[in-house]
C-alpha positions in Angstrom: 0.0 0.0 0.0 1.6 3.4 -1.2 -0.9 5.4 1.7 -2.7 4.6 4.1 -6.0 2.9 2.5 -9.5 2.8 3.2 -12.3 0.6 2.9 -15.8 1.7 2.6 -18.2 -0.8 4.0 -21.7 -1.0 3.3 -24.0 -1.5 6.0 -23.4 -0.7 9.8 -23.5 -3.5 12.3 -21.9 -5.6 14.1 -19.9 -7.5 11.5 -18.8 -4.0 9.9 -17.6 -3.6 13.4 -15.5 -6.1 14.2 -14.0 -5.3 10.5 -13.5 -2.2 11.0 -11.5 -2.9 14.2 -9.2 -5.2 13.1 -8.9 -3.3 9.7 -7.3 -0.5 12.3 -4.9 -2.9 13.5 -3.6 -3.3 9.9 -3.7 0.4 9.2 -6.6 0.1 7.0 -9.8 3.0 7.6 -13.4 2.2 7.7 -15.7 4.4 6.0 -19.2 3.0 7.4 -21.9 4.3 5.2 -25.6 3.2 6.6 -28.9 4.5 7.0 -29.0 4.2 10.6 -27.5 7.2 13.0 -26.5 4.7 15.9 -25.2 1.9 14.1 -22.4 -0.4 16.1 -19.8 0.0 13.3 -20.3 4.2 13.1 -19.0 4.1 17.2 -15.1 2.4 15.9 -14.4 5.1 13.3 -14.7 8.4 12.8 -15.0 8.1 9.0 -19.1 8.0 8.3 -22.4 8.3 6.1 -25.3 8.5 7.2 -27.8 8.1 3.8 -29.9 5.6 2.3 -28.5 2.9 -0.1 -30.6 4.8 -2.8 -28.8 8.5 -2.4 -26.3 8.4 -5.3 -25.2 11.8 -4.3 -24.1 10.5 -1.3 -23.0 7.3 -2.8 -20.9 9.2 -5.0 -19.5 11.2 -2.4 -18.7 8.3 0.0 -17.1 5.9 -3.4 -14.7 9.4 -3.8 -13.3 8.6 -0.4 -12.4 5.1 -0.4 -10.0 3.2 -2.4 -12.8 -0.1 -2.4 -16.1 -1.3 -0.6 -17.1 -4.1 0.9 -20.6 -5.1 2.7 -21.3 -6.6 6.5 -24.3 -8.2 5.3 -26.5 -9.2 2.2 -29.2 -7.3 1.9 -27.4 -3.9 0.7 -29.9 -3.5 -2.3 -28.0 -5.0 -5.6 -28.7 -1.8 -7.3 -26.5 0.4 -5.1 -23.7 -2.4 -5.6 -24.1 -2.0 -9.6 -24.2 2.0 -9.3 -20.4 2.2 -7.4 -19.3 -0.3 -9.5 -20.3 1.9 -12.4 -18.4 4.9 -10.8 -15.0 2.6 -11.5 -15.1 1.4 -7.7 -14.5 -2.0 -7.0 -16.9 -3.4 -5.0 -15.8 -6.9 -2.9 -17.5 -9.6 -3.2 -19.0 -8.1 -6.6 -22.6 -7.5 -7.3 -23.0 -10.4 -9.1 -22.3 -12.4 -6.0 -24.3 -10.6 -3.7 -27.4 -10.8 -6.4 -26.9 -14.8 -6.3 -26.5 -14.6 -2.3 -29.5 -12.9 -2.2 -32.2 -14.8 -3.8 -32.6 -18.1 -1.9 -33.8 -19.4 -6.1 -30.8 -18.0 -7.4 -29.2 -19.6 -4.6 -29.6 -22.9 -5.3 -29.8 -23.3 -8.9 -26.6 -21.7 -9.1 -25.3 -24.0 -6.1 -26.4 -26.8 -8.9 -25.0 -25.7 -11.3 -21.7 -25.5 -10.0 -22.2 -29.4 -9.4 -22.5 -28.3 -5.8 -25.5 -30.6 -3.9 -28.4 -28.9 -1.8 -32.1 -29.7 -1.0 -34.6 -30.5 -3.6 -36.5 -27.2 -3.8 -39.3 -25.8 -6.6 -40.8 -22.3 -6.7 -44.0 -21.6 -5.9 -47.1 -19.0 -6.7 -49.9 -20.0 -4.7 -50.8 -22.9 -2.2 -52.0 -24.9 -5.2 -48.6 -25.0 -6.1 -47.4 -26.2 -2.8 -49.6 -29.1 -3.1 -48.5 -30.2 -6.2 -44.8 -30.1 -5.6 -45.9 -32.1 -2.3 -47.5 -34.5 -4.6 -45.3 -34.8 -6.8 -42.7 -35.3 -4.2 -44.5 -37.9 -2.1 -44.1 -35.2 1.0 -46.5 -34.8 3.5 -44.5 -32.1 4.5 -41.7 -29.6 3.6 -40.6 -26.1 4.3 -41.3 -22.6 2.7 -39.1 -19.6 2.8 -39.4 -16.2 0.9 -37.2 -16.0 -2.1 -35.4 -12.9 0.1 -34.4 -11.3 3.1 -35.1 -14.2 4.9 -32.3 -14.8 8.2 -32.6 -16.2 11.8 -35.4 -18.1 10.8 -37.4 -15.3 9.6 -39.1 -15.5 6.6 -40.3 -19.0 6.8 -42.5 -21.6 8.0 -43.3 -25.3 8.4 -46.0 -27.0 5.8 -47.5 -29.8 7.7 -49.5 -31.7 5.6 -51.4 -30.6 2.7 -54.5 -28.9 4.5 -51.7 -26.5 5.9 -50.3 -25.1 2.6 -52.9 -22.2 2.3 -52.3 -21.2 6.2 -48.0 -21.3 5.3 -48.7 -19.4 1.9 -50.4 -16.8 3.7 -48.4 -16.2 6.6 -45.3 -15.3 4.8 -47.5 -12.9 2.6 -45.3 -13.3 -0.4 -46.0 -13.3 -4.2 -43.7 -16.5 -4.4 -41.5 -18.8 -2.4 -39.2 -21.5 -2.3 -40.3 -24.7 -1.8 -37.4 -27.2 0.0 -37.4 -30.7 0.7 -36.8 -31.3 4.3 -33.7 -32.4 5.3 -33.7 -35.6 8.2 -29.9 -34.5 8.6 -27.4 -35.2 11.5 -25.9 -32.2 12.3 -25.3 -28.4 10.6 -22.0 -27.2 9.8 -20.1 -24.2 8.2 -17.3 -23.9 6.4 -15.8 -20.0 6.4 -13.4 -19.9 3.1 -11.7 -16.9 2.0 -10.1 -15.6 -1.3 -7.5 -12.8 -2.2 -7.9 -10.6 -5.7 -4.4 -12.9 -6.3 -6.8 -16.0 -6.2 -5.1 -17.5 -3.6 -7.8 -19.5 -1.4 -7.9 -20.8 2.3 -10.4 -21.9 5.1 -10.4 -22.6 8.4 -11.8 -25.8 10.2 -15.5 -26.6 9.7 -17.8 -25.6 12.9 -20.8 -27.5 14.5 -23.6 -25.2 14.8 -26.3 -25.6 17.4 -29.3 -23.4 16.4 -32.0 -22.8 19.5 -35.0 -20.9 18.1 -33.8 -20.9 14.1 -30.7 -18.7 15.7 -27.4 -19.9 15.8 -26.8 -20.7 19.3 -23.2 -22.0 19.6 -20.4 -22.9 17.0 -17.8 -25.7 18.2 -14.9 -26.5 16.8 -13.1 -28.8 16.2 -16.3 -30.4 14.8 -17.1 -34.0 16.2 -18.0 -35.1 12.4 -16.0 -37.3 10.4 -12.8 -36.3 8.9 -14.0 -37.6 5.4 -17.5 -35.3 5.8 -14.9 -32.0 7.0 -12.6 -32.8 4.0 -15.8 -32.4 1.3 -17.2 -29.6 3.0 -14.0 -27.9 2.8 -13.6 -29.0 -0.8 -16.8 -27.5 -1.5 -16.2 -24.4 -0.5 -12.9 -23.7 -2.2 -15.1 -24.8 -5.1 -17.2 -22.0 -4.8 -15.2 -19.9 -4.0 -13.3 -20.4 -7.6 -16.5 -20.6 -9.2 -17.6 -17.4 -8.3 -14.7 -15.7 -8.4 -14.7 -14.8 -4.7 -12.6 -11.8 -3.4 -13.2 -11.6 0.8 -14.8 -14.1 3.0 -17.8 -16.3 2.5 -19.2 -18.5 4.8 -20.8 -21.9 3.4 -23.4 -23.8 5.8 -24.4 -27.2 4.7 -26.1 -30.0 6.3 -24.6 -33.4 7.4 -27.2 -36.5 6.6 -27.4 -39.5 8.0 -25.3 -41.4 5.2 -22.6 -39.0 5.9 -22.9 -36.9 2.6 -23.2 -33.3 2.6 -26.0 -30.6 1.1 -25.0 -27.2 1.1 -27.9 -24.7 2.5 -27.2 -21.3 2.4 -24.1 -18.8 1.5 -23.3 -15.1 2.9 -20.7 -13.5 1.2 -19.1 -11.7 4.0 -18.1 -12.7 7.6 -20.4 -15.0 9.1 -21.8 -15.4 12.6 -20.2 -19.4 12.7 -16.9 -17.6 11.9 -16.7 -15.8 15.3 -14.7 -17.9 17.0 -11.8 -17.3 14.6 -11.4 -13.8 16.9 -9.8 -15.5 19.4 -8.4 -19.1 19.0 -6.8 -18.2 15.4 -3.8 -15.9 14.9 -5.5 -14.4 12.4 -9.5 -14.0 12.2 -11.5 -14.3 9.4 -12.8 -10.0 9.5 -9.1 -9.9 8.9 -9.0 -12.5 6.0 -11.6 -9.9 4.9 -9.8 -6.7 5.0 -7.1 -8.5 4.0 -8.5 -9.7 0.9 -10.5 -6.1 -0.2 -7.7 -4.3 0.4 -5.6 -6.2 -1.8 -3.2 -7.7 0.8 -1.9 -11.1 1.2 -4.2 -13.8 3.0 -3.0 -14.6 6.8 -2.9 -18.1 8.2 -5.8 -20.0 8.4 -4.5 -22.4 11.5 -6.4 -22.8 14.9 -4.2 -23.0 17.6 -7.0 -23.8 20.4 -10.4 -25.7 20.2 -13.2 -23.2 21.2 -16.5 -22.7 21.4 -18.6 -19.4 20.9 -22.1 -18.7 22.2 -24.1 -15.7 21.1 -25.7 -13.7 23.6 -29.5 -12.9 22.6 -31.3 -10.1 24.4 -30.6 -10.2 27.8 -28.1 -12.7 27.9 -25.5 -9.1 27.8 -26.1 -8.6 31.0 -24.4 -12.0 32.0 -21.1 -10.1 30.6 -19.9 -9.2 34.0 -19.9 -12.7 35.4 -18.1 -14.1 31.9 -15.6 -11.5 32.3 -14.7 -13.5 35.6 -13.6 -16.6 33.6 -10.2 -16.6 32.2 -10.7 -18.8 29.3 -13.7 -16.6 28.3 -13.2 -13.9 25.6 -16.5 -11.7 25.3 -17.4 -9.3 23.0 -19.8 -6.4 23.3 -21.5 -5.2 19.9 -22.5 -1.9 21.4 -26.2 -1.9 20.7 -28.1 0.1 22.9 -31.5 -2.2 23.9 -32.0 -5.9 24.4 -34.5 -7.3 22.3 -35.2 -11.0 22.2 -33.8 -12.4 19.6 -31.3 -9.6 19.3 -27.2 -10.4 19.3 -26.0 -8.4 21.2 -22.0 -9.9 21.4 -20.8 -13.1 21.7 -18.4 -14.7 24.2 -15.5 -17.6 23.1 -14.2 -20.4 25.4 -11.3 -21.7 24.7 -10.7 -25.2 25.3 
């Protein structure tokens, strides 16, 4: 790097956050730009927008200041990707990712295409067209989800027979959805994979997740799943990652079935929540693989030098930080939001083991 650089990031939260701070430790600035006043990544720099995703003035303005921009989550509109990528900015990963990342339909066909296994899934119109797939599938049951901004377990529901499809279609009040096959798996894992602009790829070991309430609850690694089942999920996500020409992080969840085989689920190209535990029981984390990899540096190393496991802390659970900061194998982290909703993450602690 000739000067200092620095990164614009799109969106505000916690994930810009924890980018943003280790970014500092490499001598790389955040800009945050987000349409909230008060988010958690606007409180660790001093460099920030607050505008909508739709103000191209202000876009403008904030592409002007940085040398290239990133997201902390997938649901930045794809259209204000496309518009700084046609002021000349390079935008990591690129809109075409983040439009595939998106749309759970896009999603998966893309996932098959790349010879990469999920779920059998179908689109659907109406409740008629639940039934049919149901039919056609021999299912007296399956799951429904909103083609977007679906997370946490938002954004779907449960078909439980055919008599239920017209209650499901209605209750997520969308003009389609995505019909998937349930899964009778054994476990969820992640895989969090990382590429440079040099396409040089990495990843670090595959977590366990434990979800409680369609949130993920705890990730543990190493994972207790056979080596054969961590080797394919890894392979699987370098594949991607070379497929869709990945610059920054993206973290891969899959499901484990009962035969041992794997189905991938869903993708977010960006840090992931499964990822956290990289903070502190790797020398180098994956928000750094991230900066890293936008700014155009050199990939760290990917090795784990302790076994850990990280818990979110929902709501109310920040108020057991005081009594975690009393164990010495506990590293907490506070995200700086103001009020404890249910639901809410509000930081996350790591054990290491």
């Amino acid at each position: 790097m000739s000067r200092q650089t620095i990164i614009g990031m799109l969106g505000g939260g916690q994930l810009g956050r924890m980018s943003a701070l280790v970014g500092a430790n490499l001598g790389i600035r955040t800009h945050i730009y987000a349409p909230e006043s008060d988010s958690p990544a606007a409180q660790v720099t001093n460099l920030f927008t607050n505008a909508g995703y739709d103000d191209q003035a202000a876009l403008k303005k904030f592409a002007d200041s940085v040398d290239a921009v990133t997201y902390e989550f997938e649901n930045v509109p794809v259209d204000c990707v496309r518009f700084l990528e046609s002021l000349g900015k390079k935008v990591y990963p690129s809109s075409a990712v983040l439009e595939v990342a998106q749309e759970r339909l896009k999603e998966k066909t893309a996932l098959n295409n790349y010879g990469l296994p999920t779920t059998r899934f179908a689109p659907a119109k109406s409740a008629e067209d639940i039934q049919k797939i149901m039919q056609q599938w021999n299912a007296t049951s399956c799951i429904i989800k909103t083609i977007r901004f679906g997370y946490d377990g938002k954004g779907q529901t449960m078909v439980r027979g055919m008599d239920d499809a017209g209650r499901a279609f209605a209750d997520l009040k969308a003009d389609i959805v995505i019909v998937e096959k349930i899964v009778d798996f054994e476990c969820e894992i992640s895989v969090i994979v990382a590429r440079d602009v040099h396409g040089n790829v990495g990843s670090y070991d595959p977590s366990l997740n434990v979800h409680k309430n369609s949130i993920l609850h705890t990730s543990t690694v190493p994972a207790p799943v056979d080596a054969s089942v961590l080797e394919a999920a890894t392979k699987a996500a370098h594949q991607l990652a070379e497929k869709i020409n990945l610059v920054g992080v993206l973290g891969v969840e899959m499901f484990v079935t009962k035969d041992n085989s794997i189905l991938l689920n869903e993708i977010a190209p960006r840090p992931h929540n499964s990822g956290h535990w990289t903070m502190d029981a790797c020398a180098v984390s994956q928000f750094e693989q991230h900066m890293r990899s936008v700014a155009g540096l050199p990939l760290g190393s990917f090795k784990r030098h302790h076994n850990a496991v990280m818990t979110n802390l929902l709501g109310d659970d920040i108020n057991t930080i005081p009594e975690l900061l009393k164990n010495e194998k506990a590293h907490v982290h506070d995200y700086g939001k103001a009020e404890p909703k249910p639901g809410r993450k509000m930081g996350h602690v790591t054990h290491l083991k």
